[in-house]
C-alpha positions as CSV (number, residue, x, y, z in Angstrom):
1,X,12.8,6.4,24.7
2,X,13.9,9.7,22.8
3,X,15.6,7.4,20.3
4,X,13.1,5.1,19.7
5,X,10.5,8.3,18.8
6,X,12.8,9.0,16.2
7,X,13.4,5.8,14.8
8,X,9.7,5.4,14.6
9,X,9.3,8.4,13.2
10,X,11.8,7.9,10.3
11,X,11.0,4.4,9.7
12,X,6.7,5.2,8.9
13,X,7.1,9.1,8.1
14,X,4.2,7.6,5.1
15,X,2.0,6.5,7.6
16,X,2.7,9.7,9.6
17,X,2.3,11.8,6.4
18,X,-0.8,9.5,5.7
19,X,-2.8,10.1,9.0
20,X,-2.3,13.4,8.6
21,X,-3.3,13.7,5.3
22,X,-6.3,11.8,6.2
23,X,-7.2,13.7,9.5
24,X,-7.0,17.4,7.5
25,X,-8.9,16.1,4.5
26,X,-12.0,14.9,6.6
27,X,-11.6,18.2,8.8
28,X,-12.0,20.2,5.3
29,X,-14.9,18.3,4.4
30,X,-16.4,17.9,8.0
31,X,-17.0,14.3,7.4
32,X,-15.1,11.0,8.1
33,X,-14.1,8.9,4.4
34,X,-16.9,5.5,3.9
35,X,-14.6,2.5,3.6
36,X,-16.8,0.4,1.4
37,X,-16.6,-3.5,0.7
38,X,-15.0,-3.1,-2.1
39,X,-11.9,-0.8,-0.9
40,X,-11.4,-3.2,2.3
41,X,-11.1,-6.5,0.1
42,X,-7.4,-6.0,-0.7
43,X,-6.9,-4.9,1.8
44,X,-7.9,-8.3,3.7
45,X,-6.5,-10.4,0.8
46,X,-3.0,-8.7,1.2
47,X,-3.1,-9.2,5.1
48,X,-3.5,-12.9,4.7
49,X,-0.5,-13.1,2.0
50,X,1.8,-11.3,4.7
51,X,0.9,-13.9,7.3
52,X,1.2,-16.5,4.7
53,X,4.4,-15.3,3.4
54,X,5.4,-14.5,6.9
55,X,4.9,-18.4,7.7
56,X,6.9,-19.4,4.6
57,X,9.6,-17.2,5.9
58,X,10.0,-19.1,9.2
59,X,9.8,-22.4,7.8
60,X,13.0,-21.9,5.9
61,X,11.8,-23.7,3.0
62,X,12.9,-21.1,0.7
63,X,15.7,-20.7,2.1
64,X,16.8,-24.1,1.5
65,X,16.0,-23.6,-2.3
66,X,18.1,-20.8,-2.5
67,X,21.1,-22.5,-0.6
68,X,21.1,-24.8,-3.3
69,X,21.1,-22.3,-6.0
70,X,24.9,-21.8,-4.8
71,X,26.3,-24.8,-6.0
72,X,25.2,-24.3,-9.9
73,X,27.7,-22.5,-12.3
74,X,26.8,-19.0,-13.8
75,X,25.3,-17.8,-10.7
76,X,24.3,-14.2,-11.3
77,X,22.5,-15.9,-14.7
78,X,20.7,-18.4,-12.2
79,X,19.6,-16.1,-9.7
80,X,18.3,-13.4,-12.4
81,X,16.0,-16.5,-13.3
82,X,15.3,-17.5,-10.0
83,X,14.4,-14.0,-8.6
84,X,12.0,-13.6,-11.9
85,X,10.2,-16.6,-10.9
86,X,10.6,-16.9,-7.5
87,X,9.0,-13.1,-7.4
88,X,5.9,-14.3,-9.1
89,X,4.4,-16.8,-6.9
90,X,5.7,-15.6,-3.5
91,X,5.6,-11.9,-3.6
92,X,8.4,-9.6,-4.3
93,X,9.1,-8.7,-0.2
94,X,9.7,-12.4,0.3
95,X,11.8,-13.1,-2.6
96,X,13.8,-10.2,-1.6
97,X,14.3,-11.4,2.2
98,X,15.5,-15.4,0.9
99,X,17.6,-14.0,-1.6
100,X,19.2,-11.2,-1.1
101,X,21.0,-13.0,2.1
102,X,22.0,-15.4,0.2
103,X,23.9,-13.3,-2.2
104,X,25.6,-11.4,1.0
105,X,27.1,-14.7,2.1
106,X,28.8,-15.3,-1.2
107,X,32.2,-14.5,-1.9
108,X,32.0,-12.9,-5.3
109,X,33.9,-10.5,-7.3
110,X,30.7,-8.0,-7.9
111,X,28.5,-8.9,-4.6
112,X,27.2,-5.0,-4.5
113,X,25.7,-5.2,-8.5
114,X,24.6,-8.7,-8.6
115,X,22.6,-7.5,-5.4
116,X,21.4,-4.8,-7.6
117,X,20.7,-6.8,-10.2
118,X,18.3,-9.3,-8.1
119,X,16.7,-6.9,-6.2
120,X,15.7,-5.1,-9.8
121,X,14.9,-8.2,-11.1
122,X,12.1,-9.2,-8.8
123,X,10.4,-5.8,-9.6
124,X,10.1,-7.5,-12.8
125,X,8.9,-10.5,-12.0
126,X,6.4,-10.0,-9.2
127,X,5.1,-7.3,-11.8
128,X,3.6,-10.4,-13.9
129,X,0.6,-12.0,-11.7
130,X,-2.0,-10.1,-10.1
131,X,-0.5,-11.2,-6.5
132,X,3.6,-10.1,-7.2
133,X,3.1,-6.9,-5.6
134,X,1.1,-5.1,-2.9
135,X,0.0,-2.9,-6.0
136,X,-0.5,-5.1,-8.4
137,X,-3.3,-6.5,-5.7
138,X,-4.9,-3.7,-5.4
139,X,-5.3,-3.2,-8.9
140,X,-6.7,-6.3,-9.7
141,X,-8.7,-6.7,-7.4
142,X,-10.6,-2.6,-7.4
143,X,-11.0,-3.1,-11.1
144,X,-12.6,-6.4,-11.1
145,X,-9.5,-7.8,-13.4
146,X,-9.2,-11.3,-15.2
147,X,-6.3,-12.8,-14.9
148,X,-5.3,-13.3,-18.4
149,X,-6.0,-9.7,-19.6
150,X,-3.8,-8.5,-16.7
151,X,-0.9,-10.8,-17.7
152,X,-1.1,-9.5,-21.1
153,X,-1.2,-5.8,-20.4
154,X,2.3,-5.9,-18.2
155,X,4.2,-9.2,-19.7
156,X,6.1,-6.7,-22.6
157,X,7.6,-4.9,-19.1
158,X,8.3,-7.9,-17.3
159,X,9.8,-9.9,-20.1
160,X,11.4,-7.0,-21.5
161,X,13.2,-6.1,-18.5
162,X,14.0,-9.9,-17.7
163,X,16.3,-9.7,-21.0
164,X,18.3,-6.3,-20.3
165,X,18.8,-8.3,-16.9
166,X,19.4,-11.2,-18.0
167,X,21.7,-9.5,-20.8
168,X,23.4,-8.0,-17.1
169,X,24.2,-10.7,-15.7
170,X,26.4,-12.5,-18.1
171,X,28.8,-9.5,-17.8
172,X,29.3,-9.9,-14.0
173,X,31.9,-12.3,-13.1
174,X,31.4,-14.3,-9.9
175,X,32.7,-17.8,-8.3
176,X,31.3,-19.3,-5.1
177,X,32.5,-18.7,-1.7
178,X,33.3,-22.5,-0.4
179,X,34.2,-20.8,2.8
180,X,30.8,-19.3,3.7
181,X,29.8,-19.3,7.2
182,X,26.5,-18.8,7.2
183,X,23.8,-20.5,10.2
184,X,22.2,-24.0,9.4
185,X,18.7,-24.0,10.3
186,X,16.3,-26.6,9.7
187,X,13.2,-26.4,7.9
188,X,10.1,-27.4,9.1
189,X,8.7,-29.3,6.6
190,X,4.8,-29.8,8.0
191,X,5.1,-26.1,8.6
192,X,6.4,-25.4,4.9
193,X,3.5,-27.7,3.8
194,X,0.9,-26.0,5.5
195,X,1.9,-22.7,4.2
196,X,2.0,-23.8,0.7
197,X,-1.7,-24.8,0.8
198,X,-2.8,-21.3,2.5
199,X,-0.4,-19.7,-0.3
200,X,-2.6,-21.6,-3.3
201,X,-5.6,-20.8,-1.6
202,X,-5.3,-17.0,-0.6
203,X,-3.7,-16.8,-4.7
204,X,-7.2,-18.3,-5.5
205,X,-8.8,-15.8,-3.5
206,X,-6.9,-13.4,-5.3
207,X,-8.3,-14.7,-8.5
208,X,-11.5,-15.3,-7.4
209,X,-11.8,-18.3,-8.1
210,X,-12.1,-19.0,-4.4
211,X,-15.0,-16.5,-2.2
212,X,-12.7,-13.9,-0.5
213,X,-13.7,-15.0,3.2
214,X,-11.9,-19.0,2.7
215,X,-8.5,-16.5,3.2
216,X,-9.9,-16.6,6.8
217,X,-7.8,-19.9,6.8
218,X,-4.9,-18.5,7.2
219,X,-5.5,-16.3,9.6
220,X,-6.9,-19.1,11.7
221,X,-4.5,-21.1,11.6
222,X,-1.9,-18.6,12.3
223,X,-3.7,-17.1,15.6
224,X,-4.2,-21.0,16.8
225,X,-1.0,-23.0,15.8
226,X,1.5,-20.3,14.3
227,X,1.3,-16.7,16.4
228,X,4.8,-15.8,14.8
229,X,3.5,-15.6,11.5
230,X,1.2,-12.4,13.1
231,X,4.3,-10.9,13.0
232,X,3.4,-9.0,10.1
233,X,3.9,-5.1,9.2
234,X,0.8,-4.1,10.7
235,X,1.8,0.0,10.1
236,X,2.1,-0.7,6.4
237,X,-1.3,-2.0,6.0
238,X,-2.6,0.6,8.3
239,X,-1.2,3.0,6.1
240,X,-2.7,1.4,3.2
241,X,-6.1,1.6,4.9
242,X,-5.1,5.5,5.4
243,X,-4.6,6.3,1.7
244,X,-8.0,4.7,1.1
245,X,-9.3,7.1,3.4
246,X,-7.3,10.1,1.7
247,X,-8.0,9.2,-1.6
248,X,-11.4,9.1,-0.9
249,X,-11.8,12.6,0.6
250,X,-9.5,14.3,-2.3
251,X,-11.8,12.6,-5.1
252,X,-14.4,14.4,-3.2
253,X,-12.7,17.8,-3.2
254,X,-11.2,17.6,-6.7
255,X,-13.9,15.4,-8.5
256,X,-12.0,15.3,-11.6
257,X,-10.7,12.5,-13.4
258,X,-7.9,11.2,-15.7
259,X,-8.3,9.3,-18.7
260,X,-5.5,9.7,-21.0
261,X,-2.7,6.7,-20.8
262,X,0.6,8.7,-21.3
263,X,-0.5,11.5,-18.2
264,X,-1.5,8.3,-16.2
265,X,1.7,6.6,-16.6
266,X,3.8,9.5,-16.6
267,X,2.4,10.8,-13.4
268,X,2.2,7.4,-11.7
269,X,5.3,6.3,-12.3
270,X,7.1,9.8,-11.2
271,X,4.3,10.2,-7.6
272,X,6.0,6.8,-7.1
273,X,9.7,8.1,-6.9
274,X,8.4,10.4,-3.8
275,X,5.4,8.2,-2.1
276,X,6.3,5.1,-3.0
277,X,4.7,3.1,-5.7
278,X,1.6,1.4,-3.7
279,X,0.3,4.8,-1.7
280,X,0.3,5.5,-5.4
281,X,-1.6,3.0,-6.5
282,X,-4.0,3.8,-3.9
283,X,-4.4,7.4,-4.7
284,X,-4.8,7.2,-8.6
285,X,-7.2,4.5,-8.9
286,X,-10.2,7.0,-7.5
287,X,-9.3,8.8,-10.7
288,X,-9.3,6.6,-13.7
289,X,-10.4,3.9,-15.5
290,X,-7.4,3.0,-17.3
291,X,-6.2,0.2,-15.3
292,X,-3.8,-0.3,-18.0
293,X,-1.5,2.9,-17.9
294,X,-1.7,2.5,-14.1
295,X,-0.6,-1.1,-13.8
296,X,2.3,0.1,-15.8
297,X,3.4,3.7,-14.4
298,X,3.2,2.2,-11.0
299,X,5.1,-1.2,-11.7
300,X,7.5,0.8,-13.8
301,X,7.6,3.7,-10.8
302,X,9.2,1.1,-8.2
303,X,12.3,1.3,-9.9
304,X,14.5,4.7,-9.3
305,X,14.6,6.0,-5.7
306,X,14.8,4.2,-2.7
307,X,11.7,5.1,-1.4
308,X,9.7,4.3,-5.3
309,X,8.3,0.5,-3.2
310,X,8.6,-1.1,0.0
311,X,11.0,-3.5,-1.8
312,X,14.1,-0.7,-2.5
313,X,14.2,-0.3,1.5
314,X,14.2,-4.0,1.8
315,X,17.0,-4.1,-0.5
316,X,19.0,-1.4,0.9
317,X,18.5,-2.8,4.5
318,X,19.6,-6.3,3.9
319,X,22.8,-4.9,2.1
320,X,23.4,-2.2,4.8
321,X,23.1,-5.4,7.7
322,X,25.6,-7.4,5.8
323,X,28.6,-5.3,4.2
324,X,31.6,-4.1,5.2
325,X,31.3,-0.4,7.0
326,X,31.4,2.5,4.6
327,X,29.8,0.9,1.7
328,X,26.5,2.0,2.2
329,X,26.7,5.5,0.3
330,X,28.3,3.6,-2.6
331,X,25.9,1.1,-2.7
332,X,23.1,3.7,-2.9
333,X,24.5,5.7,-5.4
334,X,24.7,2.2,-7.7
335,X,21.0,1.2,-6.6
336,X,19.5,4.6,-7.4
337,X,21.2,5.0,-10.5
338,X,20.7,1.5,-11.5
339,X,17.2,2.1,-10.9
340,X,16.7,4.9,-13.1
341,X,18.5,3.1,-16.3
342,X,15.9,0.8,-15.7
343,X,13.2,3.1,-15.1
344,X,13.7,4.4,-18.2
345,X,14.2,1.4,-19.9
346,X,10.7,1.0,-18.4
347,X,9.3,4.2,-20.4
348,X,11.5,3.4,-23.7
349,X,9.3,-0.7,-23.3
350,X,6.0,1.3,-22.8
351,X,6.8,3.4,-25.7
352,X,7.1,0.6,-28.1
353,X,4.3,-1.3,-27.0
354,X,1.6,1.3,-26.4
């Protein structure tokens, strides 16, 4: 019991830190934080992409795709593309979980960089469409975003850092592992189907071009036919809904705001390295109007530590299941550092272009 306290504890110290947060704010203030329509939306948008992703996951469609992906030549040049792409449409946290294991079953000269390399390549990709990244949601969707407009203001990062990656990966030298043992398991093709349709029609939610509520489907049809896919990380969207809460009660004790783009991306991006990228997110958005510099610092901000996004735990965990014993600290120092070359390549791409 004493060990799981403390696993729990380390594992959602931000929605800990969070709750707290919240509780002493709305003691200060003597009132509880109004969650309005508005604030809740991504909210419900983002909890019908886990499920849906969640779905996806069991399926095994994608991980099919990937197994496939082993048999081409120039693999870490193949999966750089693949992760960029693959990051777009189904979330970075998914792409992460299909690859990543894939990579971990190869036998390759440079498994611990070209893991690296993937992982930092879907921060780049997901960082293109308004529904790549938990943050990137709730941006879009608080500032009332067209999709174009948002493509446009982050496709210099994401195709900038594509190239240095892509640039990467012809340096690594790899050849596949004919000998990998890794478990067959079939996919379930209605189920796959099924979870492609709800995936086009929560993106269209996303977009609006669909009424928020028709992401009910999903949710449905999960509860009724597919209860697994509620298997979802129900503390990370509570702390989500926590940092609402938060954010609202310090705009209310500061009342100030932030309008110039450099001290928006700047402070973003560095908050990020210590709360993580989407709390973030959550917490600067009460303060500006520059959806611009934000979508940047925080997109640019998930690269560096391992708690900068979700994604860098997901990384690090995968690895740490899969490799040999006493590699972990080594591959941490390569992530992190790795990380921050392209966290500053980040800053040296929003530089030039704004």
């Amino acid at each position: 019991m004493g060990k799981m306290l403390i696993r729990f504890l380390i594992d959602e110290w931000l929605l800990l830190v969070s709750l707290a947060g919240l509780a002493a704010t709305s003691l200060y203030l003597k009132s509880w934080p109004l969650y309005t329509e508005k604030e809740m939306e991504p909210i419900f948008l983002l909890f019908a992409l886990f499920v849906v992703v969640k779905g996806i996951e069991n399926s095994q469609l994608l991980g099919m795709i990937a197994k496939v992906l082993e048999k081409r030549g120039r693999i870490p040049l193949l999966l750089v593309l693949v992760t960029f792409v693959l990051s777009m449409f189904v979330t970075i946290d998914v792409t992460l979980v299909t690859v990543l294991p894939i990579v971990m079953a190869m036998n390759i000269r440079e498994k611990e960089n070209l893991v690296i390399l993937v992982a930092l390549t879907a921060h780049a990709g997901a960082a293109l469409t308004p529904f790549g990244t938990p943050q990137n949601i709730f941006i879009f969707s608080y500032y009332e975003l067209q999709t174009i407009p948002f493509i446009q203001t982050i496709a210099p990062f994401s195709f900038g850092m594509l190239l240095l990656f892509a640039i990467a990966a012809l340096f690594l030298k790899n050849r596949p592992n004919s000998g990998s043992k890794r478990k067959k398991r079939p996919i379930s093709q209605p189920l796959a189907l099924i979870y492609g349709v709800l995936l086009l029609i929560v993106v269209l939610c996303v977009l609006r071009i669909l009424p928020t509520g028709t992401a009910l489907l999903a949710l449905v049809f999960a509860l009724f036919f597919d209860r697994k896919s509620l298997k979802v990380d129900y503390a990370l969207l509570l702390t989500f809904i926590a940092f609402l809460g938060l954010t609202t009660n310090i705009q209310a004790m500061i009342g100030a705001s932030l309008e110039h783009p450099m001290h928006i991306f700047i402070l973003s991006s560095l908050m990020s390295q210590v709360i993580s990228n989407v709390p973030t997110t959550l917490l600067m958005e009460k303060f500006t109007s520059n959806w611009q510099a934000l979508l940047w610092g925080t997109n640019v901000g998930g690269f560096g530590t391992l708690v900068a996004a979700l994604a860098n735990l997901i990384t690090y965990r995968i690895y740490v299941a899969g490799a040999e014993a006493g590699k972990s600290l080594s591959f941490v120092r390569k992530f992190v550092g790795a990380g921050f070359v392209a966290f500053f390549a980040g800053y040296a791409i929003f530089y030039l272009f704004y």
